[in-house]
C-alpha positions as CSV (number, residue, x, y, z in Angstrom):
1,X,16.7,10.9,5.1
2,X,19.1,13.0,3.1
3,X,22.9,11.6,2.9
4,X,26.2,12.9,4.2
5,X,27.8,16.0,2.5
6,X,30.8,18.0,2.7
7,X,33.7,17.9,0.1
8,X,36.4,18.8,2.8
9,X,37.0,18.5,6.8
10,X,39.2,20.0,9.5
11,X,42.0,18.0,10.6
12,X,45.1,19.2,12.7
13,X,48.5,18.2,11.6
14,X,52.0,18.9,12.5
15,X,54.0,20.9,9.4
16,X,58.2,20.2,9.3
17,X,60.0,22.9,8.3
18,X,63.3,22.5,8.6
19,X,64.4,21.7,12.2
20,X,60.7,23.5,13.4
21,X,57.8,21.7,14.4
22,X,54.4,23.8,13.8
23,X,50.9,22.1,14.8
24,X,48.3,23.5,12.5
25,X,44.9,22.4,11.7
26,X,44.3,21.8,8.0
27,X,41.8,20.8,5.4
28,X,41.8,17.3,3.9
29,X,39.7,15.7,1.4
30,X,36.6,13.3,2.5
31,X,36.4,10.0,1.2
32,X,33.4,7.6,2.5
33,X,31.8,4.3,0.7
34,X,28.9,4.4,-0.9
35,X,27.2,1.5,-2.0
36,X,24.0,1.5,-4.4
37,X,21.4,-1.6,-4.4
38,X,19.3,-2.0,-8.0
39,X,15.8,-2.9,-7.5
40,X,14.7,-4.6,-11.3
41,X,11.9,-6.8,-12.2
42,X,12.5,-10.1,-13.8
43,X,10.0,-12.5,-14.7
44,X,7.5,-10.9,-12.9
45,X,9.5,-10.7,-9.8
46,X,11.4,-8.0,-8.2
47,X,14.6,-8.5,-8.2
48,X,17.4,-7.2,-5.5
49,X,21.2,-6.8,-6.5
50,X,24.2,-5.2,-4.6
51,X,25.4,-3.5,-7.8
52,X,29.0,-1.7,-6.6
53,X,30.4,0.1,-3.9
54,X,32.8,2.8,-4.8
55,X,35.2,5.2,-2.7
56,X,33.6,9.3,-3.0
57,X,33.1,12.4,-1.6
58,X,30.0,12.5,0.1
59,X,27.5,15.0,-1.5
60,X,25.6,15.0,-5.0
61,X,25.6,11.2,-4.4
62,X,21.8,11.1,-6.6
63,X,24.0,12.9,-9.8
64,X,26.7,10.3,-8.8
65,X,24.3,7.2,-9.1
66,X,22.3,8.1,-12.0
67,X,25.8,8.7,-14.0
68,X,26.9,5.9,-13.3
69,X,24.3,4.0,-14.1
70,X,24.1,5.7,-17.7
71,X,27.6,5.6,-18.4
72,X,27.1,1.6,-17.3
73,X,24.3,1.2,-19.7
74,X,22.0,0.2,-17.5
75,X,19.3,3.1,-18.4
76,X,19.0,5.7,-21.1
77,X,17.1,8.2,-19.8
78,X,15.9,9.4,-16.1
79,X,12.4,8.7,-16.6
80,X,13.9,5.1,-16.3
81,X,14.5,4.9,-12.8
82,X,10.7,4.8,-10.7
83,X,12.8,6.3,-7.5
84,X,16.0,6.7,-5.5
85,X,16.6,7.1,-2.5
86,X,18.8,6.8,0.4
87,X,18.4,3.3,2.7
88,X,17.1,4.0,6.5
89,X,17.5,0.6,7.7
90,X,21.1,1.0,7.9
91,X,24.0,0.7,10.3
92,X,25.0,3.7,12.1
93,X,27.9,4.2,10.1
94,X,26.4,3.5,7.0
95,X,24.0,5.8,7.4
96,X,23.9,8.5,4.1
97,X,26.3,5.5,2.2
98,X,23.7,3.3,0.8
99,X,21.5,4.6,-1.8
100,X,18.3,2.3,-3.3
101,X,16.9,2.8,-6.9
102,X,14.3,0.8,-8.1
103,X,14.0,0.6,-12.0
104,X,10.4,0.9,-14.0
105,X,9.3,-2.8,-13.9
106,X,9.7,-2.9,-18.3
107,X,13.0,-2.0,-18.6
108,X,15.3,-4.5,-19.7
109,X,18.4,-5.1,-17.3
110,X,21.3,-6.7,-18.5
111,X,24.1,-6.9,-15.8
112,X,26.4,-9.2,-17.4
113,X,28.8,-6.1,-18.7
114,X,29.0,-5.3,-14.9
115,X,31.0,-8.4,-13.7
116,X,33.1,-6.5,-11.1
117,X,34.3,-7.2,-8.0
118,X,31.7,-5.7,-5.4
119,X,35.0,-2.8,-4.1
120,X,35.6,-0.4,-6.2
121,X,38.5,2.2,-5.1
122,X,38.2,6.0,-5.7
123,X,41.4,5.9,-8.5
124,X,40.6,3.6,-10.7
125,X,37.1,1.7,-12.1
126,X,38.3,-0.5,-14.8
127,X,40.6,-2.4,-12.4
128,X,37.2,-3.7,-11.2
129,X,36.5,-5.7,-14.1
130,X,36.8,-9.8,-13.3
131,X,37.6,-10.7,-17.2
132,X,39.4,-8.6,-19.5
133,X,36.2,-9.3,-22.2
134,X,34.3,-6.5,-19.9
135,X,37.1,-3.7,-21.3
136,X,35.3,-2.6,-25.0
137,X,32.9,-0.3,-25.5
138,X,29.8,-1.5,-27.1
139,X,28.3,2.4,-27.8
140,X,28.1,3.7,-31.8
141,X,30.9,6.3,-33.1
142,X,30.2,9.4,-32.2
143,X,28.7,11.4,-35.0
144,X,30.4,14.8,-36.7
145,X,28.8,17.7,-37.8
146,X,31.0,19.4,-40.3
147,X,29.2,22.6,-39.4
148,X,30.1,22.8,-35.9
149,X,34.2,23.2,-35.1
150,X,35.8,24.3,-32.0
151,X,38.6,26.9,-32.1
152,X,42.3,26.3,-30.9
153,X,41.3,29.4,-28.6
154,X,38.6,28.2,-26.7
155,X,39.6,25.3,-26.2
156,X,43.3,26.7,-24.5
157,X,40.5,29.1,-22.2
158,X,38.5,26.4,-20.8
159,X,40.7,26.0,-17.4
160,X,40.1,29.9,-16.5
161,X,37.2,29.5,-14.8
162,X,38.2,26.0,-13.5
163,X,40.5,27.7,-10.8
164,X,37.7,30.4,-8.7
165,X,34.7,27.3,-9.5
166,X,37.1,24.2,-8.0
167,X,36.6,25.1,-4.3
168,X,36.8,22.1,-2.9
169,X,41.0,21.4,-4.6
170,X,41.7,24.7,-3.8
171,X,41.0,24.0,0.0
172,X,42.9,20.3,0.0
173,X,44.5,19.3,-3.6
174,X,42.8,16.4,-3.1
175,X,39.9,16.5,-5.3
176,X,39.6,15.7,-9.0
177,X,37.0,18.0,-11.2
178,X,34.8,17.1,-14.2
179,X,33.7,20.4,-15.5
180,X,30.7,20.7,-18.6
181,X,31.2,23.7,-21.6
182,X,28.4,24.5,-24.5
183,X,30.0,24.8,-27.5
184,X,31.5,28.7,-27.2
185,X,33.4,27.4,-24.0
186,X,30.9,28.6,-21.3
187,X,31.0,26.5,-17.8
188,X,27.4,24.8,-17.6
189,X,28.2,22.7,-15.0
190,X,31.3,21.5,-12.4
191,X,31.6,18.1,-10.0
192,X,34.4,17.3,-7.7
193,X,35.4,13.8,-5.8
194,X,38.1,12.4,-4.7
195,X,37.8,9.8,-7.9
196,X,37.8,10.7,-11.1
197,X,35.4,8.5,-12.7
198,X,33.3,9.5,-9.7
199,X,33.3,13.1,-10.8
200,X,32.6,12.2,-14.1
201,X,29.6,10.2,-13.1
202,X,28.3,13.0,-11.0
203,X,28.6,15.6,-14.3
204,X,26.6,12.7,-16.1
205,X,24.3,12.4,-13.7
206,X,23.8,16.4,-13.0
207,X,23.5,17.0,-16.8
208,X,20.5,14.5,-16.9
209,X,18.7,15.2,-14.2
210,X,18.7,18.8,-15.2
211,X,17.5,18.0,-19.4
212,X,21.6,18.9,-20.5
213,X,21.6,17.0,-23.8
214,X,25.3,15.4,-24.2
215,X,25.3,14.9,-27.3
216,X,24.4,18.0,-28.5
217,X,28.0,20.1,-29.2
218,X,29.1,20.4,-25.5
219,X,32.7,19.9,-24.1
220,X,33.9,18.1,-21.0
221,X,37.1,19.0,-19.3
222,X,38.7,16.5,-16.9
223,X,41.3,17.9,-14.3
224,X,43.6,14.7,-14.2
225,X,44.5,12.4,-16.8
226,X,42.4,10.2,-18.6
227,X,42.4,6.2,-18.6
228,X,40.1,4.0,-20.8
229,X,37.2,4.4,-18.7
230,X,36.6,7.7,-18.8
231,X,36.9,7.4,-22.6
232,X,34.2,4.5,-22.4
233,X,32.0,6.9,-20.1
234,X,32.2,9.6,-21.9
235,X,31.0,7.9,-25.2
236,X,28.4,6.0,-23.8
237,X,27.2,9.7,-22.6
238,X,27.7,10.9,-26.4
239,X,30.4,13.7,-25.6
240,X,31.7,14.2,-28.5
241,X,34.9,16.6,-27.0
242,X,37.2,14.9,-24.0
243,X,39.3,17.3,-22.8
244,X,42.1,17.0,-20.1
245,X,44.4,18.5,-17.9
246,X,46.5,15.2,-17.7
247,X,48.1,12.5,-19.7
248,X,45.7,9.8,-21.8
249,X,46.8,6.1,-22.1
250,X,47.2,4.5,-24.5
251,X,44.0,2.4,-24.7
252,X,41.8,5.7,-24.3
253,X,43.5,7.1,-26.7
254,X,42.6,4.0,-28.9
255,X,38.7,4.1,-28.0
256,X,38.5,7.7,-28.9
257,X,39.9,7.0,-32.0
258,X,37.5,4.2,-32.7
259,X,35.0,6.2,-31.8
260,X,35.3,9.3,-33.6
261,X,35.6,11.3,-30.3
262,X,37.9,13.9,-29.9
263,X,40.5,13.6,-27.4
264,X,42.4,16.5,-26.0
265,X,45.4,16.2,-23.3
266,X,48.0,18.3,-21.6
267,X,45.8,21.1,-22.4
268,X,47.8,24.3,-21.0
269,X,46.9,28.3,-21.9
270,X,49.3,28.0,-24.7
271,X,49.0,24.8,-25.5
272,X,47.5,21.0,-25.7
273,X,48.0,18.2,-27.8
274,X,45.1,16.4,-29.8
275,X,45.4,12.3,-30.0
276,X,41.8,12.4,-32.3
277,X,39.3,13.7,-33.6
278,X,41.2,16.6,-35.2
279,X,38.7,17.4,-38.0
280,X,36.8,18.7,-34.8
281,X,39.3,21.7,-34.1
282,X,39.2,24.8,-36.3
């Protein structure tokens, strides 16, 4: 059973302009639930947890999953997870919005640094925490390899491709992106949802699946602004270079500085302001 896809639907509205009434049909962004259940063994006994439900855009909802299960912690590597797969013994309407994974029976699971609330809404991730102890980040700095610096000018040229490859904001506005660069500033890899720690996830997930090491010199362009947890993601995932369209808070800008990561924002073609991680920029 494969699940439901499609970025964007049809839907007719009725424009103002001025005193005029027009009725047109438009495109708006699709937002659906999706819920994943963790299948882990535990003293010799398989174990069955509703882990989270989060607001997406249906489609890539394996990259989705396996991100977010990274960025969580919860495996290093895919080879960790023994399947995945979409639940048939579903509702009608939940039908393609409950996805099943079923860890390898040795892998340690430790599920106390996911004490959220079981809703999860597509704008924000952290909020779902139940004690503020859950917001830190437990990951190792990031390391720095003198020998490898980014130029001012790459990094300004990242967004030019990010227009003709973000097809599904270009249809609604609607949609945020998480786009993956190699080192020189070529696009390896782009996600869109209507949440932005979703599309994150979903570049995560994508990059594993396909054997994208992280860690090794790439960049990561977000198209909004960047909180905490897309900080906390993005170093659990070893980026070393968070780059943003958007505005960073104040306690993302403090992770990344904790954690040796560079942190880019308000990244424009002539412009963007660095909050760390300088000694990464030639």
């Amino acid at each position: 059973m494969s699940g439901k896809t499609g970025l964007v639907m049809p839907w007719e509205i009725k424009k103002q302009l001025g005193a005029c009434t027009e009725t047109l049909s438009d495109l708006i962004a699709v937002e659906e639930p999706l819920q994943i259940r963790l299948e882990y063994e535990k003293w010799g006994k398989w174990q069955e947890k509703d882990l989270v439900v989060t607001m997406r855009s249906p489609g890539q909802d394996f990259d989705l999953v396996m991100g977010f299960l990274y960025a969580e912690g919860i495996i290093r590597e895919e080879k960790d997870l023994l399947w995945m797969r979409y639940c048939q013994r579903v509702k009608p309407e939940e039908e393609g919005n409950v996805i099943r994974v079923r860890l390898h029976g040795n892998l340690p699971v430790n599920l106390e640094n996911l004490e959220r609330n079981f809703f999860t809404h597509a704008s924000c991730g952290v909020c779902g925490k139940t004690a503020i102890d859950a917001v830190s980040c437990q990951a190792e700095n990031l390391p720095f390899d003198g020998r490898w610096k980014i130029s001012a000018d790459t990094i300004r040229a990242l967004p030019q491709a990010l227009d003709a490859q973000q097809t599904g904001f270009n249809h609604t506005g609607g949609l945020h992106a998480a786009v993956l660069y190699d080192a020189s500033g070529n696009l390896l890899l782009l996600r869109e949802d209507v949440g932005r720690h979703n599309a994150l996830d979903k570049l995560i997930g994508a990059a594993l699946r396909q054997g994208i090491a992280l860690p090794e010199n790439k960049i990561v362009l977000l198209s909004g602004r960047v909180s905490f947890e897309m900080v906390q993601k993005a170093v659990n995932a070893g980026i070393q270079v968070l780059v943003a369209l958007g505005a960073p808070s104040s306690l993302a800008v403090r992770l990344a500085q904790e954690k040796k990561q560079t942190l880019i924002g308000f990244l424009k073609k002539d412009r963007f302001n660095s909050y760390s991680g300088w000694e990464r920029i030639q």
